[in-house]
Backbone as XML, in Angstrom:
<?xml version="1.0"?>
<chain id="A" units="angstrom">
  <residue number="1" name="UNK">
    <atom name="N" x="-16.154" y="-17.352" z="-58.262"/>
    <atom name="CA" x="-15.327" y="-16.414" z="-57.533"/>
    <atom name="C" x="-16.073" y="-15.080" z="-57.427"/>
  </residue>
  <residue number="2" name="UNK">
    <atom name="N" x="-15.878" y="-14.194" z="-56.179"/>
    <atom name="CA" x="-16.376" y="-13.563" z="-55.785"/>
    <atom name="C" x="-15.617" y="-12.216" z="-55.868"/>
  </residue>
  <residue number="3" name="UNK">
    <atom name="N" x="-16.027" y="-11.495" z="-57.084"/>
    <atom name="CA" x="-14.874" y="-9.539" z="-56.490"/>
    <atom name="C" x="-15.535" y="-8.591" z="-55.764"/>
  </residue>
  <residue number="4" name="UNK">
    <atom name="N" x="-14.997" y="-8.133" z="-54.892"/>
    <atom name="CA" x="-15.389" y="-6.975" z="-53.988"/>
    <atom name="C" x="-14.463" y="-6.138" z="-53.872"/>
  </residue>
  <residue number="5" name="UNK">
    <atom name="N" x="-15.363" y="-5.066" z="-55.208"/>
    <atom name="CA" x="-14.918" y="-3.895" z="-55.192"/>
    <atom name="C" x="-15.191" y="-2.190" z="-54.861"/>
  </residue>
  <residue number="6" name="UNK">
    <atom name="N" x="-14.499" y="-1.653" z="-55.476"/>
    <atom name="CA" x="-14.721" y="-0.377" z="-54.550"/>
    <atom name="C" x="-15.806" y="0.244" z="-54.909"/>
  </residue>
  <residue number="7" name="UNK">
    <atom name="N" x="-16.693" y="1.388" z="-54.194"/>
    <atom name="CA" x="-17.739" y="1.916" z="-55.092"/>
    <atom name="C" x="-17.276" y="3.442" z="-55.277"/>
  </residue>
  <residue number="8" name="UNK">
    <atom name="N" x="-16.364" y="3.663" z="-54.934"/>
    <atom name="CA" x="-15.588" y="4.885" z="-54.572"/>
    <atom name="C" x="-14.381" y="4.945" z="-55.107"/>
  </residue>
  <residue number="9" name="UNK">
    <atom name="N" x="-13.535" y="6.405" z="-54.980"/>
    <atom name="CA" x="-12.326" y="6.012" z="-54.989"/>
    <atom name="C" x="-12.015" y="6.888" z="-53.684"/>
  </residue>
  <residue number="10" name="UNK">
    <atom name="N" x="-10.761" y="6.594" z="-53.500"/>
    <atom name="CA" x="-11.358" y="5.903" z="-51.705"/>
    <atom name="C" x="-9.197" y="5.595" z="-51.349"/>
  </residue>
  <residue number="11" name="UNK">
    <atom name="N" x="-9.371" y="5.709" z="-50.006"/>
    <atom name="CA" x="-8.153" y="5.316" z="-49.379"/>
    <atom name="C" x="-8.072" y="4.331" z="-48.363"/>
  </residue>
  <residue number="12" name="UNK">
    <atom name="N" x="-7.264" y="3.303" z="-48.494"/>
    <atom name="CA" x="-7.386" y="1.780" z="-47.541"/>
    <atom name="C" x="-7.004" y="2.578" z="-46.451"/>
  </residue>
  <residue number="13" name="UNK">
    <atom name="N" x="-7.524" y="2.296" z="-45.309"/>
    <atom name="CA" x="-7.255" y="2.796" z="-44.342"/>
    <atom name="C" x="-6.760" y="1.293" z="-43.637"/>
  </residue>
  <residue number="14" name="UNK">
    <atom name="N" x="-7.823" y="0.079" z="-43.712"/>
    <atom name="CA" x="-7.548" y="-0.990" z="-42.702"/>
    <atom name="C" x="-7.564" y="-1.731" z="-43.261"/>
  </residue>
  <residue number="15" name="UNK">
    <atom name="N" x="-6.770" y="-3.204" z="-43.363"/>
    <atom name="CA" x="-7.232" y="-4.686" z="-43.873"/>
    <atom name="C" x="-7.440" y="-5.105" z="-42.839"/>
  </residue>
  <residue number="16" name="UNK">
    <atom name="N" x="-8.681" y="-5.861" z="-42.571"/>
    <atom name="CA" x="-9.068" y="-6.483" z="-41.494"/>
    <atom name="C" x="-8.729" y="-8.605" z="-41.631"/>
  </residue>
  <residue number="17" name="UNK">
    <atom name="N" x="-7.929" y="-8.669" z="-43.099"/>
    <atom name="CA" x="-8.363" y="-10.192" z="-43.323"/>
    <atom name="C" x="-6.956" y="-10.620" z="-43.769"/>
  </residue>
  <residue number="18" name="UNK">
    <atom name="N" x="-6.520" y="-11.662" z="-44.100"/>
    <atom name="CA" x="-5.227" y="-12.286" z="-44.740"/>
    <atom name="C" x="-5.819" y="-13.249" z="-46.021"/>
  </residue>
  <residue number="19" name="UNK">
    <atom name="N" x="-5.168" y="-13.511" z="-46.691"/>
    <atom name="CA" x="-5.414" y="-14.780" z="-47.767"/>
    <atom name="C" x="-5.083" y="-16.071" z="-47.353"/>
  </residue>
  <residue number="20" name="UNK">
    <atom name="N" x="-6.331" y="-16.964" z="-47.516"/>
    <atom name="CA" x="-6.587" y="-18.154" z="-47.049"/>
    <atom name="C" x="-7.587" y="-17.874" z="-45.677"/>
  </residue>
  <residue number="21" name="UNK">
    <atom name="N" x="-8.009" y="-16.780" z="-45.343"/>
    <atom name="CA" x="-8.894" y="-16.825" z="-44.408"/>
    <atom name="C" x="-10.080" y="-17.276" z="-44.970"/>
  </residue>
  <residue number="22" name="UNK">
    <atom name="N" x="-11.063" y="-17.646" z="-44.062"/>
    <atom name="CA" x="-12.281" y="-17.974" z="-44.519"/>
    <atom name="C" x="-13.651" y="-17.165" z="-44.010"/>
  </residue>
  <residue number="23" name="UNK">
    <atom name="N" x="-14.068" y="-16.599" z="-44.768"/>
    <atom name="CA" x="-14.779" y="-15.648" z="-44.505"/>
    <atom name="C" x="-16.265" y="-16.032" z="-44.765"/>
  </residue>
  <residue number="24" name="UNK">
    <atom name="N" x="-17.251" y="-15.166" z="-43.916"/>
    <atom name="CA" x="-18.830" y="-15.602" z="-43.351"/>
    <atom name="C" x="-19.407" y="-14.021" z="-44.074"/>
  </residue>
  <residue number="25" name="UNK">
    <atom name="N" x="-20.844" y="-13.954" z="-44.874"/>
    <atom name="CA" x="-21.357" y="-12.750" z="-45.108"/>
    <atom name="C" x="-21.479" y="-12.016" z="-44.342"/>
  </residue>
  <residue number="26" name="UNK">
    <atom name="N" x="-20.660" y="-10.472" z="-44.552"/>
    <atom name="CA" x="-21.036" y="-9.602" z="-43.783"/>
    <atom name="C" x="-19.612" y="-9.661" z="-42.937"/>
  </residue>
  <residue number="27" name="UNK">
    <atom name="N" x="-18.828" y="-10.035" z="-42.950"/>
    <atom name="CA" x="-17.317" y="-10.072" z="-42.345"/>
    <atom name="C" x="-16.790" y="-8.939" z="-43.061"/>
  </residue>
  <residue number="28" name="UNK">
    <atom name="N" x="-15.966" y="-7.980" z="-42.012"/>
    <atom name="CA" x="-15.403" y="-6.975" z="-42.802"/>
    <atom name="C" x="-14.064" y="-7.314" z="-43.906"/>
  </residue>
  <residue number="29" name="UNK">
    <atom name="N" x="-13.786" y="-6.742" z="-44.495"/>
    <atom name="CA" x="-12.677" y="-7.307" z="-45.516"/>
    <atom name="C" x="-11.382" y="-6.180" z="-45.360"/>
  </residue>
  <residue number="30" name="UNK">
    <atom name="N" x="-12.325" y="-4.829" z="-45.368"/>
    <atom name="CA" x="-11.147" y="-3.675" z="-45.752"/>
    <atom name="C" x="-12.013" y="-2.502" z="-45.357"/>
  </residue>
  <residue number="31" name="UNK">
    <atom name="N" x="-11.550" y="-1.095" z="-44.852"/>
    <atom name="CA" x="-12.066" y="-0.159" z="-44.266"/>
    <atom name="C" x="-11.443" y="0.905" z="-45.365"/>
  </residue>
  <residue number="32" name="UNK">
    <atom name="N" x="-12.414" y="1.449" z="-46.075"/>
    <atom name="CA" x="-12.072" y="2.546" z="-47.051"/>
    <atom name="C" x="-12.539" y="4.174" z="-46.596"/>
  </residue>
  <residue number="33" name="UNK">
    <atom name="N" x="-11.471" y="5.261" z="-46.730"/>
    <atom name="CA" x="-11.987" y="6.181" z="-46.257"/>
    <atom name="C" x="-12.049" y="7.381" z="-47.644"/>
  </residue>
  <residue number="34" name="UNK">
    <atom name="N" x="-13.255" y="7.917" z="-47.765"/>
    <atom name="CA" x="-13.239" y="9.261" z="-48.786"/>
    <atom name="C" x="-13.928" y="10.662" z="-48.429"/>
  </residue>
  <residue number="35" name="UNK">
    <atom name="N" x="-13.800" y="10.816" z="-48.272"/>
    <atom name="CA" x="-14.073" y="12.243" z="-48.024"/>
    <atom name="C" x="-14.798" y="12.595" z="-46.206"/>
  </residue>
  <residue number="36" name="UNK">
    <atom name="N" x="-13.378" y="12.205" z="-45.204"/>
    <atom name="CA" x="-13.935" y="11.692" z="-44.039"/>
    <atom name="C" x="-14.736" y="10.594" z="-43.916"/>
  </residue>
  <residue number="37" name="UNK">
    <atom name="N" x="-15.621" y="10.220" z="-44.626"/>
    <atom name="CA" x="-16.265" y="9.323" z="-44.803"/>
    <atom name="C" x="-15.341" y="8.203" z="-44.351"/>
  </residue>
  <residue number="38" name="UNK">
    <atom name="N" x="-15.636" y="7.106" z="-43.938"/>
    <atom name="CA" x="-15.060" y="5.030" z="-42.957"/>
    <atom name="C" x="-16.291" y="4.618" z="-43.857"/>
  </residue>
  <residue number="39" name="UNK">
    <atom name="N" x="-15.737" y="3.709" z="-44.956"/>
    <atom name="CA" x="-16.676" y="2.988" z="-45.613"/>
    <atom name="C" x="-16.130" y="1.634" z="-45.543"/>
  </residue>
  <residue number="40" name="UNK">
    <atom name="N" x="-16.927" y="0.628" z="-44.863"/>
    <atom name="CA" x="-16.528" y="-1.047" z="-44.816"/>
    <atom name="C" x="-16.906" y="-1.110" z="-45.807"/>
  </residue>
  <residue number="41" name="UNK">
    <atom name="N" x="-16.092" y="-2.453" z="-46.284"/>
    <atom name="CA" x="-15.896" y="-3.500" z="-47.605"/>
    <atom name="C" x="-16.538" y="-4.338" z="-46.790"/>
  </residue>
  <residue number="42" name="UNK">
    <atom name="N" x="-17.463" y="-5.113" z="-46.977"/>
    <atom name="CA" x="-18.003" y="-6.735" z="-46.446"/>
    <atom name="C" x="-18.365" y="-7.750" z="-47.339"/>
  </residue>
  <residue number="43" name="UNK">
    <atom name="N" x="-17.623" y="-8.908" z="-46.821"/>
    <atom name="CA" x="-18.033" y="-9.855" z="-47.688"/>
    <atom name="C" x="-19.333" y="-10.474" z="-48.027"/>
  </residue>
  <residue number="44" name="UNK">
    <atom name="N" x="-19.456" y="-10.352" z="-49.330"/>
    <atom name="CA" x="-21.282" y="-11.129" z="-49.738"/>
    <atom name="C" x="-21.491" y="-12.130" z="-49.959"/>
  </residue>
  <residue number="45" name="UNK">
    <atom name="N" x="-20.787" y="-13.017" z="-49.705"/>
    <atom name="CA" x="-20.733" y="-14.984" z="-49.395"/>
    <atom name="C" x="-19.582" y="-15.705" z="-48.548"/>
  </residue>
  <residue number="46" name="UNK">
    <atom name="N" x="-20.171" y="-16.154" z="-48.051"/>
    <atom name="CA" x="-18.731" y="-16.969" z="-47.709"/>
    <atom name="C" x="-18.166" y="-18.118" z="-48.157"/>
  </residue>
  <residue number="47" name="UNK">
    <atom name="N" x="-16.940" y="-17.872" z="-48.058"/>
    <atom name="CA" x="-15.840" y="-18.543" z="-48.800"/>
    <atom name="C" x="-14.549" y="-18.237" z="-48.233"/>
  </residue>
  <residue number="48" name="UNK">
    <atom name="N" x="-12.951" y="-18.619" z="-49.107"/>
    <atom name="CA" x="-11.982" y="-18.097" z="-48.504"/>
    <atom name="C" x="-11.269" y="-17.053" z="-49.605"/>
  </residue>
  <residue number="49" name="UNK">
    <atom name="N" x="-10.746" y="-16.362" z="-49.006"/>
    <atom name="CA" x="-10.292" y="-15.532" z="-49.528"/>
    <atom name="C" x="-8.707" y="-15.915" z="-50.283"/>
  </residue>
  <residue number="50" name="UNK">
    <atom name="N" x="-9.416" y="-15.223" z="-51.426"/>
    <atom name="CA" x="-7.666" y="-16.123" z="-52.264"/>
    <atom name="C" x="-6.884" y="-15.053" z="-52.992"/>
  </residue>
  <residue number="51" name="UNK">
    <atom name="N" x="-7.390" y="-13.731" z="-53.110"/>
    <atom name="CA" x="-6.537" y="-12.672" z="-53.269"/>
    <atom name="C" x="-6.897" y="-11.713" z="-52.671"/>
  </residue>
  <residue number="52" name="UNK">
    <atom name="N" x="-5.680" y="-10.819" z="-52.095"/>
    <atom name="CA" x="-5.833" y="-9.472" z="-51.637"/>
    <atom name="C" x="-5.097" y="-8.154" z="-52.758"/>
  </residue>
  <residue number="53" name="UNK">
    <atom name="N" x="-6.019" y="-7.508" z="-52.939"/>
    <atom name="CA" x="-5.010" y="-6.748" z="-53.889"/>
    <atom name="C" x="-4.839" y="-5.335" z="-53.614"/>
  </residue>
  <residue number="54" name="UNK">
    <atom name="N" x="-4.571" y="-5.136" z="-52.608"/>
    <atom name="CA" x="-4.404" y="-3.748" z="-51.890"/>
    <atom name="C" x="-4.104" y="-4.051" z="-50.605"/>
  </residue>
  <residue number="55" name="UNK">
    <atom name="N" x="-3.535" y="-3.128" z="-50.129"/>
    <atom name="CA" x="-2.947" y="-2.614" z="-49.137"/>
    <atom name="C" x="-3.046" y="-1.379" z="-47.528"/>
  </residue>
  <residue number="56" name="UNK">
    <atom name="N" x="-2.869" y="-1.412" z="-46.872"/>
    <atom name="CA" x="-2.887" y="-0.006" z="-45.965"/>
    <atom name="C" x="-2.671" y="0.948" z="-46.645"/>
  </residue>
  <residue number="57" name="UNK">
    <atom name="N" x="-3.536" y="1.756" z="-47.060"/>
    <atom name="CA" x="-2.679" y="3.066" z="-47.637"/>
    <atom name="C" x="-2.645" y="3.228" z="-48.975"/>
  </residue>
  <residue number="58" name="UNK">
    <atom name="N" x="-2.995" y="2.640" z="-49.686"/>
    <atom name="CA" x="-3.188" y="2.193" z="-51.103"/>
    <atom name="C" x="-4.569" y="3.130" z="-51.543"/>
  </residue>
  <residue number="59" name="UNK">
    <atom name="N" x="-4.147" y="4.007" z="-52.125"/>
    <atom name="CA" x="-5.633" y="4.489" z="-53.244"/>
    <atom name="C" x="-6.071" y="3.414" z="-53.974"/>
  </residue>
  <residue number="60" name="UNK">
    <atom name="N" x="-7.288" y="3.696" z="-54.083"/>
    <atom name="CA" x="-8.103" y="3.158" z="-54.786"/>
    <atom name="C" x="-8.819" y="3.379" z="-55.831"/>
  </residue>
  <residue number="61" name="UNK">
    <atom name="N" x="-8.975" y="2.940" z="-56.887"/>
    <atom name="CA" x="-10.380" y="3.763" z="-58.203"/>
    <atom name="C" x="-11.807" y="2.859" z="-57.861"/>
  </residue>
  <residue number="62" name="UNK">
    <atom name="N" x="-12.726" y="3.626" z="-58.371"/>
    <atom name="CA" x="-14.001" y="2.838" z="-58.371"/>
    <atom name="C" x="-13.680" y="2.119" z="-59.214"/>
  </residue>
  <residue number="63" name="UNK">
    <atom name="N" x="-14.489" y="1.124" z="-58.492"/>
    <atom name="CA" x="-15.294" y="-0.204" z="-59.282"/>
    <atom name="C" x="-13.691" y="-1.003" z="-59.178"/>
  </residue>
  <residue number="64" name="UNK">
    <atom name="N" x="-12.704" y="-0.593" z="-58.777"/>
    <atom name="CA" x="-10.911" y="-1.504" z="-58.695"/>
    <atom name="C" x="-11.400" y="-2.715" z="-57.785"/>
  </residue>
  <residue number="65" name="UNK">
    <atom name="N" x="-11.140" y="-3.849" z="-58.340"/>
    <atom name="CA" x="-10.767" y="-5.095" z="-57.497"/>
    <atom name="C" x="-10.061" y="-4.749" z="-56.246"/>
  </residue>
  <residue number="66" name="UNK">
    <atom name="N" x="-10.721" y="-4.962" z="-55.114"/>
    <atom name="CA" x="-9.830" y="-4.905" z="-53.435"/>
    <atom name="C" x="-9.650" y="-6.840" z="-53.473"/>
  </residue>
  <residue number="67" name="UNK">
    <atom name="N" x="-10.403" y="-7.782" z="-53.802"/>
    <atom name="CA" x="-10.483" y="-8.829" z="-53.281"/>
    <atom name="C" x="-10.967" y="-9.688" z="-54.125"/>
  </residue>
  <residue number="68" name="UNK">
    <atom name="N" x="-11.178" y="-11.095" z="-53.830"/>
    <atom name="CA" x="-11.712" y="-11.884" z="-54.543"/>
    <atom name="C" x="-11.505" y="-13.273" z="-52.916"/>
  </residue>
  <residue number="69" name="UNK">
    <atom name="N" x="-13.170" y="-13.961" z="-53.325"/>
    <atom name="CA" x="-13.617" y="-15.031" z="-52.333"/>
    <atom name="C" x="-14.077" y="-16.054" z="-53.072"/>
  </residue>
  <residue number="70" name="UNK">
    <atom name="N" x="-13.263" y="-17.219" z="-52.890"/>
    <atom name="CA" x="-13.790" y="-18.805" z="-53.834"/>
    <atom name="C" x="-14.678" y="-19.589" z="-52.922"/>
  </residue>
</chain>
């Protein structure tokens, strides 16, 4: 299993994915914004996605689980 997390702490701005999607490297996952800054989340294998753990709008801490890909 795969976590992709934040490197920031950071505000969800977008989910671009659902659970049970199946995702290809380099597919966006989630659009994080910090300090003006639009930072994409992309996935680094593909697989499907089997948890989402955030939301639109949802703060974030570094290094926090956004996801996980089996």
């Amino acid at each position: 299993m795969v976590e992709l997390r934040a490197e920031i702490v950071a505000t969800v701005l977008k989910v671009f994915v659902e659970v049970g999607q199946d995702l290809l490297p380099g597919d966006a996952v989630v659009l994080l914004e910090s300090m003006k800054m639009e930072i994409p989340v992309l996935a680094e294998s593909a697989g499907r996605l089997c948890h989402l753990n955030v939301g639109e709008g949802d703060t974030v801490a570094e290094s926090e689980v956004l996801a996980n890909i089996e």
